[in-house]
N, C-alpha and C positions, 0 to 999 in steps of 0.2 A: 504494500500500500504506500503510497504518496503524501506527505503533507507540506503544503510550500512553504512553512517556516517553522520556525521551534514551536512555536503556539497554534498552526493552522489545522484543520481537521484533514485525515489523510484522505489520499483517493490511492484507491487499489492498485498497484501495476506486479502483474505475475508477467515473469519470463521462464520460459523452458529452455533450456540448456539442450536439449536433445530429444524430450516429448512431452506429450499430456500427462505420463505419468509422474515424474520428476520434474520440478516449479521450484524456482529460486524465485524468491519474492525478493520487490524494495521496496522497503516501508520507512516512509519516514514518518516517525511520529509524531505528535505533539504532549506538550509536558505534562499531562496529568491522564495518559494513557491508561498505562498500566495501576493506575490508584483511582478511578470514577469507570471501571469496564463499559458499564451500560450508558456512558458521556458519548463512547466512540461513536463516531459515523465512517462508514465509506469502509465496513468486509468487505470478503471476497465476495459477495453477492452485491455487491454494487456495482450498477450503470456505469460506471466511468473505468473499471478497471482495464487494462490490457494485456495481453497475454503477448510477448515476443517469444517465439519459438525457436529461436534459432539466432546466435551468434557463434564468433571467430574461439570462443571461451580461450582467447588466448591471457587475458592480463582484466582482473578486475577492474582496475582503479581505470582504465580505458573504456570498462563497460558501464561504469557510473559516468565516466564522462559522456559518450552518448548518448543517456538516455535523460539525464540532468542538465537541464544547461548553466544550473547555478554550482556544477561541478564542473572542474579542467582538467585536465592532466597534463602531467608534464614528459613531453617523450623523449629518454635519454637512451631508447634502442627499441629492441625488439618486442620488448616487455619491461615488466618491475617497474610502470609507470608510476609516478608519484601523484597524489590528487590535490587540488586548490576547493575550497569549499565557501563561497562567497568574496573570494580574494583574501582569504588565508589558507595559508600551508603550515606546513613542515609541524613544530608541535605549538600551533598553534589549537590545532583541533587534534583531537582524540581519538584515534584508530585502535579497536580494539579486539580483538579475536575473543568468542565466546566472554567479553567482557574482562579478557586477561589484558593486563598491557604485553607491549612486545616492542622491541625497538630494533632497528636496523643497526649494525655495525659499522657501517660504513660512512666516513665523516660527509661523503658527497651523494649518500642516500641513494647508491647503488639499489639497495635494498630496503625501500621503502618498508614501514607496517605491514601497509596492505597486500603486500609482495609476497608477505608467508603463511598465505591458506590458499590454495589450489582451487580452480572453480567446483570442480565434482564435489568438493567438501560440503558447500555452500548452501545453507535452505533459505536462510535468509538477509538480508543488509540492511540493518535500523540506521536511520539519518536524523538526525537532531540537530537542528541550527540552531546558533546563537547560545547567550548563556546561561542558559536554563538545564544545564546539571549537577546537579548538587550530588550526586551520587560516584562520580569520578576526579580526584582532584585534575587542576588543569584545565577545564575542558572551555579554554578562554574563547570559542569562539563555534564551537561545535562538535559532536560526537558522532563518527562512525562506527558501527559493530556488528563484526561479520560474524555470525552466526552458523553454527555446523551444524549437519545431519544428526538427530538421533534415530537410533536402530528402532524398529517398530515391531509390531508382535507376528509372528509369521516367519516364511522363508522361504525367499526368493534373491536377488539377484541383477545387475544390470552389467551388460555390455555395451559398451561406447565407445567411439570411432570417428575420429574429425581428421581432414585431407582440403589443404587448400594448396595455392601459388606459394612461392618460394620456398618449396621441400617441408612445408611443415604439415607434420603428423604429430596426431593426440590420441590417446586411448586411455579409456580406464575400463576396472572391474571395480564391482561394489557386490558384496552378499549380506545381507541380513537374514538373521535367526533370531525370535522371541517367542516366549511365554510368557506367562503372568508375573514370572518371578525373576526372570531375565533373559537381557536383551543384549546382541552384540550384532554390531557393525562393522567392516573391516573392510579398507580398499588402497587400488593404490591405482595408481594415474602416473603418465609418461608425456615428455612433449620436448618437440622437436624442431628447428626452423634453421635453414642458410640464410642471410641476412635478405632482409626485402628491398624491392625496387619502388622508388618514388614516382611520381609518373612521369617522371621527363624520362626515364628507362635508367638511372642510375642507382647502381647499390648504396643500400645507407655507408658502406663500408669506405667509401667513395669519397662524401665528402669529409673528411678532416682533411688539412693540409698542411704542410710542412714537416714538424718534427714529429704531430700527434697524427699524421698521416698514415694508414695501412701498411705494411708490406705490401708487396705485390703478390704473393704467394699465400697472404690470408684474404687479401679482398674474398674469398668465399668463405672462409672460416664458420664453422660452427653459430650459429647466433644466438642461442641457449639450448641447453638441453636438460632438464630438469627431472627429476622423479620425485614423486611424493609416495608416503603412505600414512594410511591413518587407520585409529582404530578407539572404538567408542563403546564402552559397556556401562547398561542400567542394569541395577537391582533394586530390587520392589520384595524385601523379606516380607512387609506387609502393606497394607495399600494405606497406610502414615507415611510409611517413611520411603525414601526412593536415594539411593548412593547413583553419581554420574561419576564416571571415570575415561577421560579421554588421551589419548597420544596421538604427535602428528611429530613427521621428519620428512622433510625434504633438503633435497639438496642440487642445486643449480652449479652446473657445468658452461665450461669458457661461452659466459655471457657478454656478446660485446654491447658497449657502451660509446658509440662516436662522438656523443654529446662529450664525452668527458674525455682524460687524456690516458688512462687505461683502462682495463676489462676488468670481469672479474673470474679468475680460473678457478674457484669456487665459492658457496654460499652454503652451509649446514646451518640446519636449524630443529631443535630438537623443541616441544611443547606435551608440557603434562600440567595437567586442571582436573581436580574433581570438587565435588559438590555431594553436601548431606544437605535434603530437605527434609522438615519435619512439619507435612503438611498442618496437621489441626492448629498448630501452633504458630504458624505464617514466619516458621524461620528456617532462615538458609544458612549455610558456612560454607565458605567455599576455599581452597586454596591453588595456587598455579606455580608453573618455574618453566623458564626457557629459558636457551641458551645460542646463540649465532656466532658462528666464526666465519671469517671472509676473509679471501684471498683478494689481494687484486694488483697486477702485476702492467706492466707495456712493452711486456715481450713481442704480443705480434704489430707494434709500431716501431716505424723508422727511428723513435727515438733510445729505441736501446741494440743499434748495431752498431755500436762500440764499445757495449759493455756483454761481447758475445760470450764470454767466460763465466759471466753467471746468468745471462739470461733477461736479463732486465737491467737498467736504467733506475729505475724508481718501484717500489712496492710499497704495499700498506697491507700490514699482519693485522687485523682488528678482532674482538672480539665482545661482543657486549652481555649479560645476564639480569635474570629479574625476575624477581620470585616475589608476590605476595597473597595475602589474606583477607576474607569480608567475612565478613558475620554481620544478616540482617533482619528485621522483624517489620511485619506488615500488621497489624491493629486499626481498631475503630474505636474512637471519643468522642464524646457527645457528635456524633453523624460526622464527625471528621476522619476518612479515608487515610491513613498516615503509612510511612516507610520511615524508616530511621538503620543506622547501622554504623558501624564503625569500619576502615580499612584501613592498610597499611602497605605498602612496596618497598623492596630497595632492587636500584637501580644500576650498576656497574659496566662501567665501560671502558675500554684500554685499546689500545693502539699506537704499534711501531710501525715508524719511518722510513726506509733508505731513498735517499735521492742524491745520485753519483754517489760522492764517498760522505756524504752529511748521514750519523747516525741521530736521526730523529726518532728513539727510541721516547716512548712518552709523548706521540703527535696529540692523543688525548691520554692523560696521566692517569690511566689507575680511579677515576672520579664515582664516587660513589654520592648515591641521591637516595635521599632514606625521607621516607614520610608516614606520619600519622594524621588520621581526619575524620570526622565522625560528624555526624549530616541526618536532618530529617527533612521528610519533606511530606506536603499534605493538601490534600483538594476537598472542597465541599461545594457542592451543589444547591443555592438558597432560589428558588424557583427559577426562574430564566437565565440566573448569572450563577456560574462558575466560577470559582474564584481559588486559587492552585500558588502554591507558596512553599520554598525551601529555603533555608542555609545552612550553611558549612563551614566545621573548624579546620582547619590544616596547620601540621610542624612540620617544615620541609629540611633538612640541613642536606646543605654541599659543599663536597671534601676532595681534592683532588691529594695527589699521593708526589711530593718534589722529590722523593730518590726515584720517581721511576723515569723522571726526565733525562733524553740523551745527552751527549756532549755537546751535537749543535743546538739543541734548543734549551739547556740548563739555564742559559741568561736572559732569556726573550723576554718574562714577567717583570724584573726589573730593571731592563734597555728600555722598555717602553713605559712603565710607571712608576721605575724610582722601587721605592720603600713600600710604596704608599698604596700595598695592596695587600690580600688575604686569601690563603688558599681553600677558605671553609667561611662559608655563609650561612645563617640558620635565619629562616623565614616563615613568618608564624601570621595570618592572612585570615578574616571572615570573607566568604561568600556566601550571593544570594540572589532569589529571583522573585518576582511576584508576578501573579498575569489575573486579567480578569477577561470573561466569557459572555456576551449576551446572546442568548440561541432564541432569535427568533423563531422557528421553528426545531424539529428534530432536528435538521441537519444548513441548517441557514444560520450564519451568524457574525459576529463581528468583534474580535478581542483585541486589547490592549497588553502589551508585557515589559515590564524591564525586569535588566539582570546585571549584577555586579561578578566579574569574574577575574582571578589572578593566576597568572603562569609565572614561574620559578625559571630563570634561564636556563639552558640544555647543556652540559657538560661541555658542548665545545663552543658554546656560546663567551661562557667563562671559562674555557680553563684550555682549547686545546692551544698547542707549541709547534709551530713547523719553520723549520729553517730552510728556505730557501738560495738555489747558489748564485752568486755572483751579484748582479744587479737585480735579480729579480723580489719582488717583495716579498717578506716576509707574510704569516697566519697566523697571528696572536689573536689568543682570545683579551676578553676581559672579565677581567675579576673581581671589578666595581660595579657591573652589572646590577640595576634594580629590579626587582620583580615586575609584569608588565599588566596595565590593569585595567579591565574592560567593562564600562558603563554603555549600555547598549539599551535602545528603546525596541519592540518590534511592537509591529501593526497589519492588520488584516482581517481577510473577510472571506465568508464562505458562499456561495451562492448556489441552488438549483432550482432547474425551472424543466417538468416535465423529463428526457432522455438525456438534457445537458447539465454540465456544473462550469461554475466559475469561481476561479481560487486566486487569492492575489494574499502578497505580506510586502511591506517595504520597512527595512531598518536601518538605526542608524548607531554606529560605534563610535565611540570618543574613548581613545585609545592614553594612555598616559605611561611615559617611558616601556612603550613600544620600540621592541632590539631592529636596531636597525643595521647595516652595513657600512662602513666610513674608511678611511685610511688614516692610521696617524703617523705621524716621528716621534715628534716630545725628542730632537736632539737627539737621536741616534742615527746611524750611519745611513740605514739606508730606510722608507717606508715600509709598514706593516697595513697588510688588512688584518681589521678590524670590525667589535661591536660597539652601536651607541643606544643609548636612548634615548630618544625621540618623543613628542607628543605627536598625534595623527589621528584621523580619523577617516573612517570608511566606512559608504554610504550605498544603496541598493536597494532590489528587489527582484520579486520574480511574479509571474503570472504563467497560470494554466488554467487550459480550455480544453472539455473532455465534455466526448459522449455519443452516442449511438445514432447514425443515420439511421440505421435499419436495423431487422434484427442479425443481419448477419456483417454489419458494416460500421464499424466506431472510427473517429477520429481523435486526435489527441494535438496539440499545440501548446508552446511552453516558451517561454521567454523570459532571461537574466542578465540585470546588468547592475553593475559595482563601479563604484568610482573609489581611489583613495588620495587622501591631501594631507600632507606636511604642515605642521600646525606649529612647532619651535626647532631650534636647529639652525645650521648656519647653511643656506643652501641657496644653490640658485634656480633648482627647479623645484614647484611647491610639489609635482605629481609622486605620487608611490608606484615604486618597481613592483611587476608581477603583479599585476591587476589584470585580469582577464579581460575583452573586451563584449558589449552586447553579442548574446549567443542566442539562439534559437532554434526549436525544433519543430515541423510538421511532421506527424503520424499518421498513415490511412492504411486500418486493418480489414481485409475479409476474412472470417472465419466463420465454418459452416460444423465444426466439431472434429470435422477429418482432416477439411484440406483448408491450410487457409497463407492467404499471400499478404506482406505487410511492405508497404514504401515508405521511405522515409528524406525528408530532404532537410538537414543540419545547415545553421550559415550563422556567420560568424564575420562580427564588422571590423574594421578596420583600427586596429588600435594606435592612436597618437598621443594619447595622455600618457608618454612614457617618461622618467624621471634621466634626464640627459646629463645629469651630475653621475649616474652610475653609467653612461653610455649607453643607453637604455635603448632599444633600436624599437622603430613602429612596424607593425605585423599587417603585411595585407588582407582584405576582406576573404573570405571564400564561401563556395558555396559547394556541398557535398552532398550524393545521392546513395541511398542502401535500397538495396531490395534482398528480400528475403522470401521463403517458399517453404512449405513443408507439407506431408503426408502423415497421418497416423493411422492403422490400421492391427486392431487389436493388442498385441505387446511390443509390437513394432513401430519406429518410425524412421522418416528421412527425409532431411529437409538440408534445404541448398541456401546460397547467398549471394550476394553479390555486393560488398564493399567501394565505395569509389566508384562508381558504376562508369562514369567517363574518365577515369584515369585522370584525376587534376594534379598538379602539381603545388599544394598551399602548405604551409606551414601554422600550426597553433601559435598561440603569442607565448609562450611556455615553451616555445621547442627549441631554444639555446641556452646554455647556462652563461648565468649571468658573473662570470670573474668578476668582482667586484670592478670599474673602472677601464674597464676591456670587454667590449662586448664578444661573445661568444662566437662560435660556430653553430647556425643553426641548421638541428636534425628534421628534415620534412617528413608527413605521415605517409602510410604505404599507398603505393601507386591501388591500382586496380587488382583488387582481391578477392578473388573466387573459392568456395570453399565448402564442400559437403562433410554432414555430419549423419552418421546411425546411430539407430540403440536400438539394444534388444532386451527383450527383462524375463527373465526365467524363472 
């Protein structure tokens, strides 16, 4: 299901992966979902829902960006896109697997969150904008949470099978077995691609140039090759209590990355989560731990054929982990619907250096992020108005680790600040949100929300160390860094009239020491990039238009745009970097139960409010066409696609990275892509 802001009433959108019988849903909720049930509007039995049947299921965070347009993604290859959520990224929003955190290892977000749950996993994607979480710390500006398969009662089975353009093959199995008393799940999934062709007919592999240029002899290189597996058991001793117990491991092989100036020659990632509910009692406990190691090396770029004796030029050994605990309770007082609970994480992250002979062992030091936080939250229904309210304690401390710093980077922290810093910060923070509801009818209505939200900076925000050779700039973090703090209004309305609905929210952020990107000296030899804080603010909205021509004919329409401005700071341009530009989708579905064909046509305007103090470059307009096709036919299905239907050659306004001060190399999306998928279920 769908809801177009943190407070809106969802509209339904199921996608199939492969058939009718298997449905990844994307639901975005609104805040008092889960705590007012019979408040919801817009099940799966509602008029506006959509059923996609069929995509690439190559990379989540690419599939939320089409079908969202107040989502982006950022393309740094083939896959492991990273996602933008109203024009925030990185941790500014909250990416969580089954409600665990997870964090990439990689300082340049090779491997995004979202990057470490495989599509087959997937049932569902909750979307949460704005800052109306009290139940996750951080979540300054919105919540994503992917959601896994649990095993069902019975015992069958699925086989699947995806083959498109540029040699990429996918398959998985999945078998489920249950009783009353327990349930297991168990699958595992494979996936495959040589790099893809843009549509001017050239390999993404193609364009870098000069030093971070290909070899000639990888221009066809491998472009990921990934395996997962997973494995999920309930037990149900009695129909109180229910134990969840899940594992997942994948691991990504020679991933290239053109956006960036090496690959990564692998990615492991290990995840374990279980959960005790004790139904009558509305309490849960839950705990998690994962662990990521990443490789990433420029062995197959021109820039390490003079360091042929070991292979590489430059590497980054990384490694991150994060294990924590919730314990929650669900209660009623006086007609007051309430959650409360307490959680806790710690965070660990490390990473060594070499570039040429600089041992930058310590690029991030050993930084550990430990928090406690404890939050209720609560909705009541006084006849037409709604009215939904939470806040939250947090104790954050961060601690980075100075013997794990190498030789070249041991003096970076006071070359560039003196004395006049701290390797350990302790941040202790209320959060809060309040929203009010008037429902003109069941499902018509009109609410008002604010919310006060705080993010703690990111380990390399403050702390990471990279020595750079020669002239070129140094990567200091900062360690004076303030925590970053979001006053945000949202607004909006629900509308239905007969087959159609009309959904709109527009909000607005007043952002306060907001991490920004700068360069300093302070009197050292040569320039460092850096963090600052900034005050800013960032401003938007979105609309959607759904609903049924016929009985066998829906259409869907959806439209976002953001703008963001620099509000203090020493700058000459007011604009913020990495602001997506208006986006838009047209959907026209036929579906008759069996067969049904979906067109779609994505456009996306022209971006110039770029911030030219970072070298900020403007992204042309484009306009892009899908078509999609499938059959289902008792445990069988198959359905085809068509990506890029006319082979364009456009680039997203996210598809370069942004070196601070040096505008990037940018990566265009794949040319014209063709692509069948099976499944069978036994």
């Amino acid at each position: 299901m769908k809801k177009l802001s943190a407070a809106a009433l969802t509209i339904p959108l199921l996608f199939s992966f492969a058939s009718a019988q298997e449905i990844i849903k994307l639901k975005k909720v609104k805040v008092f979902e889960e705590l007012l049930p019979q408040e919801t509007v817009g099940e799966s039995e509602e008029i506006t829902e959509e059923e996609i049947k069929t995509t690439r299921q190559i990379d989540i965070g690419e599939i939320l960006s089409n079908i969202f347009p107040e989502i982006n993604h950022i393309r740094k290859g083939g896959t492991a896109n990273d996602i933008v959520l109203r024009g925030f990224g990185r941790d500014n929003i909250n990416v969580l697997i089954d409600g665990m955190r997870i964090y990439g290892a990689c300082p340049n977000r090779m491997d995004p969150p979202i990057f470490h749950m495989s599509t087959p996993q997937v049932k569902e994607v909750y979307i949460l904008e704005g800052p109306f979480d009290v139940t996750n710390q951080g979540s300054l500006a919105g919540v994503v949470n992917l959601i896994s398969k649990d095993p069902e009662k019975g015992t069958f089975g699925y086989i699947g099978f995806t083959g498109g353009f540029f040699d990429y093959l996918s398959g998985n199995i999945q078998f489920n077995y249950g009783t009353d008393k327990i349930k297991l799940l168990v699958g595992y999934s494979k996936q495959f691609s040589h790099p893809y062709e843009s549509g001017e007919g050239k390999k993404i592999t193609e364009y870098p140039k000069g030093m971070s240029a290909y070899k000639p002899s990888e221009i066809n290189h491998t472009a990921f090759n990934i395996d997962t597996a997973w494995i999920t058991t309930v037990l149900n001793p009695t129909e109180e209590h229910e134990i969840k117990i899940r594992y997942g491991f994948d691991e990504a092989k020679d991933v290239l990355y053109p956006y960036l100036k090496m690959d990564a020659i692998y990615d492991r990632t290990h995840r374990i989560s279980g959960e005790y509910t004790l139904k009558p009692y509305g309490i849960s406990v839950s705990g998690y731990w994962n662990f990521v190691k990443h490789d990433m090396q420029d062995r197959w770029r021109v820039s390490s054929n003079m360091w042929f004796f070991r292979g590489y030029m430059m590497r980054t050994l990384a490694k991150t982990e994060t294990y924590g605990a919730k314990i929650e309770k669900k209660l009623k007082i006086y007609g007051v619907n309430i959650k409360t609970g307490i959680d806790g994480y710690v965070r660990n992250w490390k990473a060594d250096n070499v570039i040429m002979n600089l041992d930058n062992r310590g690029m991030i030091p050993d930084v550990d992020i430990k928090n406690v936080g404890v939050y209720v939250q609560g909705a009541k229904r006084i006849n037409r108005l709604v009215v939904s309210a939470g806040i939250r304690y947090d104790n954050i401390k961060s601690e980075a680790n100075k013997d794990r710093l190498g030789t070249a980077n041991r003096n970076l922290y006071s070359m560039y600040y003196g004395s006049n810093y701290s390797l350990s910060k302790t941040d202790s923070y209320v959060t809060g949100n309040i929203l009010f509801r008037y429902k003109f009818s069941k499902r018509n209505n009109i609410y008002i929300g604010f919310g006060h939200t705080v993010r703690v900076p990111d380990p390399q925000e403050r702390y990471i160390a990279l020595a750079k050779p020669m002239t070129k700039p140094n990567w200091v973090g900062n360690p004076n860094l303030k925590k970053v703090k979001n006053n945000e209004v949202d607004a909006g309305f629900e509308y239905y009239w007969g087959f159609f609905g009309l959904k709109g929210n527009v909000f607005y952020s007043d952002l306060t020491d907001y991490i920004y990107l700068t360069k300093i000296q302070n009197g050292a030899p040569k320039p460092a990039l850096s963090y600052k804080n900034i005050d800013a603010h960032i401003y938007g909205g979105d609309v959607n238009i759904v609903g049924m021509l016929t009985d066998t004919v829906s259409v869907e329409l959806g439209a976002a745009y953001q703008r963001g401005k620099k509000d203090s700071g020493s700058y000459n341009d007011s604009d913020l970097a990495e602001i997506p530009p208006l986006k838009t989708r047209l959907a026209l579905k036929y579906d008759n139960g069996s067969l049904y064909i979906l067109a779609e046509e994505i456009y996306a305007a022209r971006q110039s409010n770029v911030d030219t103090d970072l070298k900020e470059q403007p992204t042309k307009s484009y306009f892009v066409t899908n078509i999609k096709a499938g059959y289902v036919v008792n445990r069988a299905s198959i359905n085809i696609g068509i990506d890029n239907l006319f082979d364009k050659n456009y680039y997203t306004h996210l598809s370069y990275l942004r070196n601070p001060f040096s505008a990037g190399i940018k990566i265009p999306e794949p040319g014209r892509f063709f692509y069948m998928n099976v499944k069978f279920m036994f």
